[in-house]
N, C-alpha and C positions, 0 to 999 in steps of 0.2 A: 537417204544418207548413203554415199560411195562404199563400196566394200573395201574396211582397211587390214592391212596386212597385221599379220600377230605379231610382230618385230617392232621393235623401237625404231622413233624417226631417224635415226642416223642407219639404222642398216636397213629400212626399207626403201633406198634407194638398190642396195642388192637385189632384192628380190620383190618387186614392184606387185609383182600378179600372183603371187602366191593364193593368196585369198579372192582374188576378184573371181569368182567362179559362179555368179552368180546370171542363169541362164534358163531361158521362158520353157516351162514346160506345162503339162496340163492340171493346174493346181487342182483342178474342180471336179477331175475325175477318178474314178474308185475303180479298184483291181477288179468292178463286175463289169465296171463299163466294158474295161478292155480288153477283158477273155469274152462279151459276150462277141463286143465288133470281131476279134477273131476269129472267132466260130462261125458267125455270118460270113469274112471274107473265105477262109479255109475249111468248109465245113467236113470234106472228104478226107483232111490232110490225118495222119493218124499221130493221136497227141500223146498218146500213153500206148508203151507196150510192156507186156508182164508175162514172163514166161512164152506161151504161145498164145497171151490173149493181144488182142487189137482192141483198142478206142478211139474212135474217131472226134473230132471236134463237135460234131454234131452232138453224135452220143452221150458224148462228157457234158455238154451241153443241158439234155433233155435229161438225163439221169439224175445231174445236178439241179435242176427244177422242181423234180417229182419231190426230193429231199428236204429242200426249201419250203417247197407245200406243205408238205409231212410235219415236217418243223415247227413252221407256223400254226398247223392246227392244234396241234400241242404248246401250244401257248409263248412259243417265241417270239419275243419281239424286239424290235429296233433297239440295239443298245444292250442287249442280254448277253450273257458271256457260256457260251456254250462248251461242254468238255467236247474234245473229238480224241475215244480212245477206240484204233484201228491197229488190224498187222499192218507189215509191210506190201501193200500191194495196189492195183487202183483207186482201193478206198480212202486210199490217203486224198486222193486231187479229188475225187465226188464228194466227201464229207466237209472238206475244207470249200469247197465251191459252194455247197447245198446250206452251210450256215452261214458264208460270206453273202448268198443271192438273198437269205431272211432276214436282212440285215441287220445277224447279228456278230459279234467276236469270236473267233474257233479258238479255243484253249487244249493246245497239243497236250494228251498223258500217255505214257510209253506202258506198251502192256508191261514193257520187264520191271516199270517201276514197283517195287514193295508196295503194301497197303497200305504204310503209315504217310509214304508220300502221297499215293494218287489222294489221299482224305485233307492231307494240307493243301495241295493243288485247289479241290474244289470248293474247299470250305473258305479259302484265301483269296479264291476269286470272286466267290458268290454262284457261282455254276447251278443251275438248279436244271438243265438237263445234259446228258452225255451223250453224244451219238456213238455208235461204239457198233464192232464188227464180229467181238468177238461170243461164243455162246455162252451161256447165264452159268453154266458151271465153273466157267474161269474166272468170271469177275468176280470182284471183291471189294464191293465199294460202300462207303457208309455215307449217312448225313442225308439231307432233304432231297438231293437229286435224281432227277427220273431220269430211268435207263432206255433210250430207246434204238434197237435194232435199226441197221442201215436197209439191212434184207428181209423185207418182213412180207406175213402173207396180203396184205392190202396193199402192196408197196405201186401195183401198174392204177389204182383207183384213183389215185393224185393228179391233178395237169401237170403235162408237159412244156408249158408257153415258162416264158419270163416271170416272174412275181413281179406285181404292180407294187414295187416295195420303193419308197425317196429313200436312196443311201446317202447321205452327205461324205463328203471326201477328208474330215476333220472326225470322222467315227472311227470306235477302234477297227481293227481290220485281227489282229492276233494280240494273243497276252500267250508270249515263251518265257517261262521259269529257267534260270540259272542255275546253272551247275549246283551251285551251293556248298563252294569247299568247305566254308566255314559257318553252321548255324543253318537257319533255313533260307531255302532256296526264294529270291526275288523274283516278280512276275513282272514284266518288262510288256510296257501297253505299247503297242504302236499303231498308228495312223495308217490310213487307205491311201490317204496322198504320198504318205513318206517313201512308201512298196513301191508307187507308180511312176517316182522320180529318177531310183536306184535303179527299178528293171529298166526302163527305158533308154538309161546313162548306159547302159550296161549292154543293151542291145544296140544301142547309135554309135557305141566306141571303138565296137567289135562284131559290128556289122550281123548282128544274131538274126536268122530269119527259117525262114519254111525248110530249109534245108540240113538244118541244124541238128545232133541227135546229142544229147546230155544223158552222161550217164549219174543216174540217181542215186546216190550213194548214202546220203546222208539221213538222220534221224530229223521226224519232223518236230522233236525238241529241240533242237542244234538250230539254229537263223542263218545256216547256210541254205535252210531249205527252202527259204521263201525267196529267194532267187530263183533258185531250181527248178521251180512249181510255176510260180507265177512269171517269170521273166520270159521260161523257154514260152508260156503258153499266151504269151501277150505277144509272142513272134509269129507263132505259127510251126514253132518247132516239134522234134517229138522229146516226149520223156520215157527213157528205158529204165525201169525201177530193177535193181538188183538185189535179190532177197540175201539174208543173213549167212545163208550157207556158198551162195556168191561172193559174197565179201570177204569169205575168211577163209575161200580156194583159191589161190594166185590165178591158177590155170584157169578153173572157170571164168575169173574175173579177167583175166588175159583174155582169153578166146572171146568173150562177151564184144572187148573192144574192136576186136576185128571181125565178129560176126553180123552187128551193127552198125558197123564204121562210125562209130561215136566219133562226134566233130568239140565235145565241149567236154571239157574235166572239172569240178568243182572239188575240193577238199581241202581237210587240213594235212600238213605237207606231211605229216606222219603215214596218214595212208598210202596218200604214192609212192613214198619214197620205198613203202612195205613194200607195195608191186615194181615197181624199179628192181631193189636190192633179191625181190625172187626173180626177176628176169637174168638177174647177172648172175647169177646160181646157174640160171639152166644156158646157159649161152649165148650169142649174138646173132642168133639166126630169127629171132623175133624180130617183127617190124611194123608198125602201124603207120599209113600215112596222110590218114582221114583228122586224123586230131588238129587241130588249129588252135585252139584257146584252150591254155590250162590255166586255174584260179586256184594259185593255193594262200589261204587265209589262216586266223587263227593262233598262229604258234610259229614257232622257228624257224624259217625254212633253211635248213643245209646249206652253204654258199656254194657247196658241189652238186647241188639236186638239177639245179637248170642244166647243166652239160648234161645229167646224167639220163636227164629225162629226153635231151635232143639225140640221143643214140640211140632209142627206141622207137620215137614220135618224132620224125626227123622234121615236120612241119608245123608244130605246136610254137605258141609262142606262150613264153611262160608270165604269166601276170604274179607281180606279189600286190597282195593289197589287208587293209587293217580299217578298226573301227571298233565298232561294239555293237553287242546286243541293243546296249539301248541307244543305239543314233542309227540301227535300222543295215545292220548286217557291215555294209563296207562305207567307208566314208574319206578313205585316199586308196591310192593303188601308185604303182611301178614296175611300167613295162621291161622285163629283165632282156636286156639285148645280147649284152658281153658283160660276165664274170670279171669286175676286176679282182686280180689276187691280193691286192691286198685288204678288202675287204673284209670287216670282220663278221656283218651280216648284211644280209640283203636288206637295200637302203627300203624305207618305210613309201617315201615318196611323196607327192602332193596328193591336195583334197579333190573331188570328183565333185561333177556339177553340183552348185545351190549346197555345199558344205563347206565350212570353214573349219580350219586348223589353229590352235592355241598353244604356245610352249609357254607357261607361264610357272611364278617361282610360290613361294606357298604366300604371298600377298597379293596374289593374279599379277601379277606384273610381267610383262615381257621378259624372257632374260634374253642376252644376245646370243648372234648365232656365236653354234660349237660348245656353247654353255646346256647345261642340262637341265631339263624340266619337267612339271608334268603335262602330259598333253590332256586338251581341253575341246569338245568340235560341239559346234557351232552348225546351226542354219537346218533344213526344213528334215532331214534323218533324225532328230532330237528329239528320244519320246515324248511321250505325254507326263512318263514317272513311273512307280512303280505304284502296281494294283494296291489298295486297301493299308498304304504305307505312307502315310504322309511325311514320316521322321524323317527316312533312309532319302525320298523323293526331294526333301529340302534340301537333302544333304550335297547329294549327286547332280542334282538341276538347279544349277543358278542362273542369275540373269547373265546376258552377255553385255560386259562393257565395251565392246569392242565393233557392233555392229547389232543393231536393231532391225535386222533384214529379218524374213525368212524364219521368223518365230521369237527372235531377241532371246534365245533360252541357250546358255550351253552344257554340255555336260564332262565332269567330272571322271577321266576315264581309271586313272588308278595307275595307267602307263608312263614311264620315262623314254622321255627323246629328247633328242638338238635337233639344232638343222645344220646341216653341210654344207660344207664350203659352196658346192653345183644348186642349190637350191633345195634339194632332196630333204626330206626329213630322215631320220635315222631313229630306230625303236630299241632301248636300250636294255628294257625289262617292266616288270611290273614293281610300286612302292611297296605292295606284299611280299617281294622277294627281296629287300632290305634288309639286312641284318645286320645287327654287331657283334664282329668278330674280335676279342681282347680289344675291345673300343674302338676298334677302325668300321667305318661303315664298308657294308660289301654288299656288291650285286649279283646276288645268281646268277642273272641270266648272262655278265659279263665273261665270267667262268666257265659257261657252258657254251657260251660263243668260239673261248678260245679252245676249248676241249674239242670241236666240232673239226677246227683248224689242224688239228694232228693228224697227219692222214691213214693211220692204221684205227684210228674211232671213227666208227660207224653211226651214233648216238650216245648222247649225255646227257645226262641231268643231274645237278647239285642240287643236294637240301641240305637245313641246318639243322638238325636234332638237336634236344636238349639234353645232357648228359649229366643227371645230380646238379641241375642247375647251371650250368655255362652250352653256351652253345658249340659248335662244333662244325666244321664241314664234311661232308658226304658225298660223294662222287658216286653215280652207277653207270656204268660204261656196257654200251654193246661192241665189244669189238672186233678186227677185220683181223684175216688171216696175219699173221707176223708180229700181232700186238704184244709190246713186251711193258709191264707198268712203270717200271725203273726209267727207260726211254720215253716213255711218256710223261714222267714226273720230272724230267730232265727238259720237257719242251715247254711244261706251264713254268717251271721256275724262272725260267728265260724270256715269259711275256710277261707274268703276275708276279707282283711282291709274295713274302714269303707267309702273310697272315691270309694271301686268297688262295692260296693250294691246299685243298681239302686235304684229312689225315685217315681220312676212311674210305674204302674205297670197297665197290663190289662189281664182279663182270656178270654181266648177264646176258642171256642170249636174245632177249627183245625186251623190248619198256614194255610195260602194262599200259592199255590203252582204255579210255572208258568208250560209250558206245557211240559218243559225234567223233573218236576217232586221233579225239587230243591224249596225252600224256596225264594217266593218272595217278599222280606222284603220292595220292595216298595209301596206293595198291604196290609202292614200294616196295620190297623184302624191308625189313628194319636190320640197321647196320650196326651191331654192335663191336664186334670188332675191326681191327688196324693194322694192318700191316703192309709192307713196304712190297713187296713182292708177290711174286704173281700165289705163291701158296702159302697159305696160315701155317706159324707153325707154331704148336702151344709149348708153355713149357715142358722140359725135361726131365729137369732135379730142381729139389728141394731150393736153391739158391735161386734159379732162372722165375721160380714159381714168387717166392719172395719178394725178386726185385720187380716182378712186372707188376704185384700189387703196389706197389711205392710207384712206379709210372702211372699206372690207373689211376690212381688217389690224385698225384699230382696235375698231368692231363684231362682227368675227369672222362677217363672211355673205361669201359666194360671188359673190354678182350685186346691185345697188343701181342699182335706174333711177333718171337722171339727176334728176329731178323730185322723188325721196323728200324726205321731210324728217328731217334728221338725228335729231330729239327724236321723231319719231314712231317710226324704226326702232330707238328702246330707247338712243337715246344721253342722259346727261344729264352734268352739267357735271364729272365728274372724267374721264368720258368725251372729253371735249369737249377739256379740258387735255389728255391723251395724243394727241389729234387734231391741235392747235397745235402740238405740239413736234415731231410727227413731220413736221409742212410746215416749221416751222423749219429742222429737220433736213433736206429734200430742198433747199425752195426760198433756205433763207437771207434767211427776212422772219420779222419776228416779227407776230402777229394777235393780237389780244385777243379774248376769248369774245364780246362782243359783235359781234365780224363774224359768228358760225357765228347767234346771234342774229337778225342784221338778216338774213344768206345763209344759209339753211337749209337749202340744197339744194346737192348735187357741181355741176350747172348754172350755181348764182349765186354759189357759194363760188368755185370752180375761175378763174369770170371775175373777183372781187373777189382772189384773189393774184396775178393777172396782170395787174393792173393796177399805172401805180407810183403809184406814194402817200408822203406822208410818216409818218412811226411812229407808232400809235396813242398816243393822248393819255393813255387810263386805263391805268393797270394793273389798280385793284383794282373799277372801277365796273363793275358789269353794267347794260347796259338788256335787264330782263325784259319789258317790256310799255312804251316810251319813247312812246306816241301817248296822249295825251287833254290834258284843258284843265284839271282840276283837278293842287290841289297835288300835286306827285310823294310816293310814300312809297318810304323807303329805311329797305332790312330787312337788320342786318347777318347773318351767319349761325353756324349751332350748331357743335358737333364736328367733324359730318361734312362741311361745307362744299359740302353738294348743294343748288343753286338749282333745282334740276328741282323739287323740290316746292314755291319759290312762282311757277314759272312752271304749276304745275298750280290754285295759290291765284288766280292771276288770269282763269284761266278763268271763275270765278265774280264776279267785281268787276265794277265799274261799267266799261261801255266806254271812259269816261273818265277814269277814273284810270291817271293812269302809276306803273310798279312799276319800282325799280330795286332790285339786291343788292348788298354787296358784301363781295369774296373778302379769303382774305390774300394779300401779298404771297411769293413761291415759291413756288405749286405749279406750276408749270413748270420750277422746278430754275435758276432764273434769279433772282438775287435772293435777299436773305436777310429773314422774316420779323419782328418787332419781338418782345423776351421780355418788354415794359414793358404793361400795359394803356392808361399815358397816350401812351406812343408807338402805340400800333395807332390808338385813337381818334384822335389826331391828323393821321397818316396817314387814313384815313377822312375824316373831315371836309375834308380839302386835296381829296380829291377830289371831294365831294360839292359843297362850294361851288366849286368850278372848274366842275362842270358845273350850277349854281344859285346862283351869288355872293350874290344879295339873300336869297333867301329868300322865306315863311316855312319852314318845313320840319316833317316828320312822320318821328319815326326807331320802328322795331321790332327788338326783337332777341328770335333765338330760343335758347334755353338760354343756352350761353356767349356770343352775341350780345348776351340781355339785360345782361351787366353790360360789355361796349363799348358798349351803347348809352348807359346812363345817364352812363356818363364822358364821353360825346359831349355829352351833353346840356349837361353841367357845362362842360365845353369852349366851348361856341357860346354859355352864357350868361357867360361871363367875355368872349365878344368881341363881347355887344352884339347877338347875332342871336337872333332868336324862333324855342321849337321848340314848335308848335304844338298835338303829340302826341309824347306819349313811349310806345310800347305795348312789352311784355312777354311772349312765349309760354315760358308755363312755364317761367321761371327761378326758382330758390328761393335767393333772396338770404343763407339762414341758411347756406350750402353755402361761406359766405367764410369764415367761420368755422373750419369744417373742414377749411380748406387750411393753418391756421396752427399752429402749433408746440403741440405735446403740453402743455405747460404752460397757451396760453390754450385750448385744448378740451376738457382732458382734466374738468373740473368739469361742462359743459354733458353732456360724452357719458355721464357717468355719469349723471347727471339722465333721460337721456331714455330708457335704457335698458328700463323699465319698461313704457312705452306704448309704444316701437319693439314690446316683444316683445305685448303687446294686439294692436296695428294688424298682425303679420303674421301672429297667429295668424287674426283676423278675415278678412285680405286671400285667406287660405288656405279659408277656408270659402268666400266670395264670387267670389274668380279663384283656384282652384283650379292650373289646369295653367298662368297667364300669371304664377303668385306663383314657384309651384317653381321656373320657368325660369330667372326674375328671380335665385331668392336662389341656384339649384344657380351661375348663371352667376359671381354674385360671388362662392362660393369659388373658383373655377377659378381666378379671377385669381388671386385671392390665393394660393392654393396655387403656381401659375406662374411669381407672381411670388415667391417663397419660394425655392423650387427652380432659381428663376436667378438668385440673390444665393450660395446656397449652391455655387452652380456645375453643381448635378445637370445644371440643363439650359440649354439656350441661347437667346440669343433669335433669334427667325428672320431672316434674313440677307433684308433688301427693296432693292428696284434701281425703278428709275425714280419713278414718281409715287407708288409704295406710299412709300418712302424718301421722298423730298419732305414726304408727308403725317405722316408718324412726325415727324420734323421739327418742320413750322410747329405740331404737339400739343403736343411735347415744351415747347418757348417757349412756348404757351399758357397749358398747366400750370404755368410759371414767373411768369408775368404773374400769373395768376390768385394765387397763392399771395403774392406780393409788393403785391396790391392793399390798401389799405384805404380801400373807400368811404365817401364822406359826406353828411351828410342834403344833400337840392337844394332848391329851392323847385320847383314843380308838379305835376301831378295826373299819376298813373301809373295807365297799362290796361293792369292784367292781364289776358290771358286763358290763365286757368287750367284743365287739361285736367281731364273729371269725374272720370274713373278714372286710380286711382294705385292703384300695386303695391310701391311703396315710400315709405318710413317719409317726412314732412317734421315738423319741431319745430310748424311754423306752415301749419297747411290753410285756415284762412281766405285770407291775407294772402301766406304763399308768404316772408314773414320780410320783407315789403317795406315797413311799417305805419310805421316807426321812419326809414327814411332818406325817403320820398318827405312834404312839409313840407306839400303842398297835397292830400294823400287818395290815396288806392288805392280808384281802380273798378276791380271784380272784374267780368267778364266769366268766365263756366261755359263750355265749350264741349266739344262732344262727343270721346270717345277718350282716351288716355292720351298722355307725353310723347309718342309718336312716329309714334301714328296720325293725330293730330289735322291734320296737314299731306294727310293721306290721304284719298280718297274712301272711303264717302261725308261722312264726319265736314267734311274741308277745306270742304264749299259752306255749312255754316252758318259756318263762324271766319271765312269770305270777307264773309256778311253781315255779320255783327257788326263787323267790322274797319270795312269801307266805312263799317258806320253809324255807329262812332267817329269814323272820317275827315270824315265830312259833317257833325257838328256840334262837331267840336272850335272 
């Protein structure tokens, strides 16, 4: 069967070869064959060196024989899964050689593991002997397994020849246990063939041979190491193993590279970048120029690391590459040539020989390119499963529908990618780094992509703590000389909407790293407090102390320096109502959102209810943005009633234009809402001319806004005032229609029936997993709402501003349905989102052609209904708004 691409037939005319990677290599042979042919061809070459010791191929050879002997007389046999617990030194390559030649499995345990792991380790694998280097008073190990020294006094009694042992090339070869962030750690089996496919890919692509020096950096728990080991030693390379106290000296670790002239770097980007960022400490007079291949895997690489690394290592070329433990270390790469700057991370790439790559949606389905998915790989790196875990093993290893090459198994990585426009794959994050933030999905690792992109951050990482039950974002920043947080939170506001700029934030002088080297974010500081600037600052007095418990309570964080700004630490305006009513409730004043607005801070809030005053004037007017000299625009608002996304709109607007919103009356639970459309408008307008009496004025409404706005419009022109701009976010006027009685819609609905089912079959090939969600969501309702008329189920019982909001809907919904708009005189801007997921009668016009007397300019703007308010989409609707504004 031909190797098919992981794309749908209409874009695998794009990208033809992606997958065809399938390429003769030697299925039949096992990592002993090929270290032993090397040691026959190189036998003088020296394959290991450790401090001042020398190992020759020979040596490593015959030493690793004697081992294998040993082994076997002790009851080893083909198939047996042996511990190997070693320091860091050449007993790493002898003990992993001496149980790979007895053919049996070497199961890595790291002496620094605790007791209670190394006992899951052996008990989980079945281990019943351990080779181990270290003496009987260190170890600590329980359960049936025998302990036996590498160095012992019979150790020269053993032969030196080959063991007359048949390894077959489908036997395990290693079982590496997993991090284990969460629960206990997985044992990951892998195949002799899979090792011999990788090292070899790996030696043919970059030309790896006798000349070669890799420096050893890695834990042989970590599955970067079996490239390291096995790949240099299937060349004819050497391996310089750098011990722990090397690792965690710059200098020694610098001088090593030039003492040795290491020609290969393997890591995860955390470490070099460590050695990198102490090289720029000490100056530019460091220079290596033996290095040629750097591999860095694993985790994030910097988009500034490749230049950073060519100022040092002028000859290096920098590979990024990705995969998993269990498809057998790397399974695509991406040769880094030139940084493009706009790049948010370094592209993931294509698949390496004999693996395939999958972007599928959570039904395996292809999604198309630029759409996001989970990645899936395929072909002969695909474990066997996981040791003694049949559950986890079903779970992770399915069949491959896609191609029956090369093992027909693929597996289940956990990782998000697309592919790119060039062919490239692109790695987005992991689906454990998921989260729901006030209901919007977010991705960590997209966050810390853009944090990366600020150029006074050094390193980032986001996490989502739980705080009394909601989650929260968390930002730990290493950062670079000039780092200021205010100008930094001033750069993500400008890429990320306003629910993905974490509200917590802490600077730290380095990440905590676990010991392969990656980021260990559970060795985090824990973040409990918030603040906005670079120093905490707690309360004062009695007042400041007061109001920041009423922010904590409402926010749901711990700590809130006085200083913060409420909208930056993730409050936005239904937040903001629970915030008012709760000082209602202590202090017995009422505040309208525009103080927390103009006081944004527990400092200048705290002094502004302690102050007296007479009652605020608005109820329903927000000042979003109240400073500039042009016309103010007033935007009424959609469903959801959240002004936080046009106070994120004005981020991008002219400095001088002022932006005001306005709410309904009760969401404070004070007050009862209007169910008439000509009473909302009305109301609205009393307020907008109380704070603007002359005029001229500029109104916007988004969804349900757009049709208060146009009654406003009709409103102010029956009393003589000019509305300068009438503008429209995605409202679909024909939607008046189908709020009216079965008799006048039921002709239209049957009418459209026809192209509705077109348009979602199309919408389904085009947005894929944004269609399904759309259309699974609307039966829920309706099935929901079916089963709560029948009485099967209830509806859900809401208390404070949820009820409020149920509420001012429910009158909405009545309004809406009792309107019948009329044609106006003037020119209406629409701006119409490009992407839609659901059905409208009228795509040009939005059904607005017929009431507005003076035209509909359509304005396109990027995103769908509800992204479009969103970064990055919001900074063009901000232009184009403004540029409506400035020549209306």
């Amino acid at each position: 069967m031909p190797t098919e691409s992981f794309i749908d037939h209409g874009s695998q005319e794009l990208f033809p070869d992606f997958n065809k990677t399938v390429t003769p290599y030697p299925a039949n042979k096992t990592i002993v064959d090929l270290f032993e042919l090397q040691a026959g061809t190189t036998p003088d070459n020296i394959a290991i060196r450790y401090k001042a010791d020398e190992v020759t191929y020979q040596q490593l050879n015959t030493t690793a024989n004697i081992v294998a002997h040993y082994l076997i007389a002790n009851g080893v046999k083909p198939g047996h899964n042996v511990g190997l617990l070693v320091t860091r030194d050449a007993d790493i390559m002898i003990g992993m050689l001496g149980i790979l030649k007895a053919g049996a499995a070497y199961v890595p345990i790291d002496p620094e593991y605790p007791r209670q792991r190394r006992e899951y380790i052996i008990n989980q694998s079945g281990i019943g002997v351990v080779l181990t280097n270290l003496p009987a008073e260190q170890l600590s190990l329980a359960g049936a397994a025998l302990t036996l020294p590498i160095w012992h006094e019979d150790f020269d009694k053993y032969p030196e020849h080959n063991p007359d042992i048949n390894i077959k090339s489908h036997q395990l070869a290693y079982t590496i246990y997993t991090s284990g962030s969460t629960g206990n750690p997985k044992g990951v089996m892998i195949e002799h063939h899979s090792v011999v496919n990788l090292a070899l890919w790996v030696n043919k692509t970059y030309s790896v041979g006798a000349n070669d020096r890799l420096m050893f950096i890695t834990s042989i728990c970590f599955d970067l190491s079996v490239y390291d080991i096995f790949g240099t030693l299937f060349s004819g390379g050497c391996i310089v193993v750098a011990d722990q106290q090397e690792l965690m000296d710059l200098s020694l670790l610098a001088t090593l590279l030039q003492e040795y002239k290491i020609t290969f770097w393997d890591s995860v980007p955390t470490t070099l970048d460590f050695l990198i960022r102490g090289l720029e400490s000490r100056g530019p007079e460091y220079v290596q120029t033996d290095l040629r291949v750097v591999f860095l895997s694993g985790d994030w690489i910097p988009v500034n690391l490749p230049d950073r690394i060519k100022k040092y290592f002028p000859n290096a070329q920098v590979v990024s590459l990705g995969g998993a433990t269990e498809a057998t270390v790397w399974s695509n790469y991406f040769p880094v040539k030139e940084v493009d700057p706009t790049w948010k991370s370094i592209p993931y790439g294509v698949p390496i020989d004999n693996n395939f790559f999958y972007i599928l949606d959570e039904y395996l389905r292809p999604v198309p390119p630029g759409e996001q998915g989970e990645l899936y790989i395929g072909g002969v790196g695909v474990a066997r499963g996981y040791a003694n875990d049949k559950e986890k093993t079903d779970y992770a290893f399915v069949p491959d529908p896609f191609n029956n090459e090369l093992g027909g198994r693929m597996y289940r990585t956990g990782d998000i990618g697309r592919m790119l426009p060039d062919g490239n794959m692109e790695f987005l994050g992991r689906i454990d780094q998921q989260v729901k933030i006030r209901g919007f999905r977010v991705e960590l690792g997209e966050i810390e992509s853009v944090l990366r992109q600020y150029k006074f951050v050094d390193q980032a990482v986001v996490t989502a703590p739980e705080v009394d039950g909601l989650r929260h974002l968390a930002g730990y920043i290493v950062p670079k000389p000039r780092y200021d947080r205010d100008a930094m939170l001033s750069f993500l506001r400008r890429k990320l909407p306003d629910y993905m700029v974490p509200g917590m934030w802490k600077e730290l002088e380095a990440l905590p790293l676990n010991p392969n080297g990656k980021i260990d974010r559970r060795a985090l500081p824990d973040i409990t407090q918030v603040q906005s600037g670079q120093e905490f600052i707690a309360p004062r007095n009695k007042a400041e102390q007061e109001m920041a418990l009423l922010w904590q309570q409402v926010l749901a964080l711990r700590e809130i320096s006085m200083t913060s700004n409420f909208f930056d630490l993730g409050g936005q305006s239904l937040l903001a109502v629970q915030l008012l009513a709760e000082v209602e409730k202590k202090y017995h004043k009422k505040a309208n959102i525009n103080a927390l607005f103009k006081y944004p801070t527990v400092e200048a809030f705290a002094k502004f209810i302690g102050k007296d005053r007479e009652q605020e004037v608005y109820q329903s007017l927000v000042a979003i943005k109240p400073t500039g000299n042009k016309m103010p625009l007033y935007i009424i608002h959609g469903d959801g009633f959240n002004m936080s996304n046009f106070r994120n709109l004005t981020t991008f607007m002219d400095e001088q234009q002022p932006v005001y919103s306005l709410q309904p009356l009760g969401m404070d639970g004070n007050g009862e809402t209007f169910d008439n459309m000509e009473a909302i408008a009305h109301h609205y307008i009393n307020e907008m001319t109380r704070h603007n009496p002359v005029g001229p004025y500029a109104l916007a409404g988004y969804s349900f806004g757009g049709y208060v706005a146009v009654e406003m419009q009709r409103q102010l022109a029956l009393m003589g005032k000019s509305v300068k701009m009438l503008g429209i976010f995605d409202t679909d006027a024909a939607n008046l229609l189908y709020k009216k009685s079965l008799m006048e819609k039921l002709p239209q609905k049957v009418i459209r029936q026809i192209p509705k089912a077109a348009f979602i079959i199309g919408s389904l090939i085009k947005h894929p997993a944004d269609t399904l969600s759309y259309q699974t969501t609307l039966v829920r309702k309706s099935v929901k709402k079916q089963l709560v008329k029948l009485g099967v189920e209830k509806e859900p019982e809401l208390s404070g501003i949820d009820l409020n909001l149920s509420k001012i809907n429910a009158k909405h919904i009545t309004a809406l349905n009792n309107y019948h708009m009329q044609p106006f005189n003037g020119t209406l801007h629409l701006f119409k989102a490009m992407t839609r997921i659901y059905f409208v009668d009228d795509f040009k016009y939005l059904g607005w052609k017929k009431f507005a007397l003076g035209g509909v300019h359509v304005i396109d703007v990027p995103g769908d209904h509800k992204t479009m308010f969103l970064n990055p989409n919001v900074k063009e609707l901000a232009r184009l708004l403004q540029n409506a504004l400035d020549h209306c």
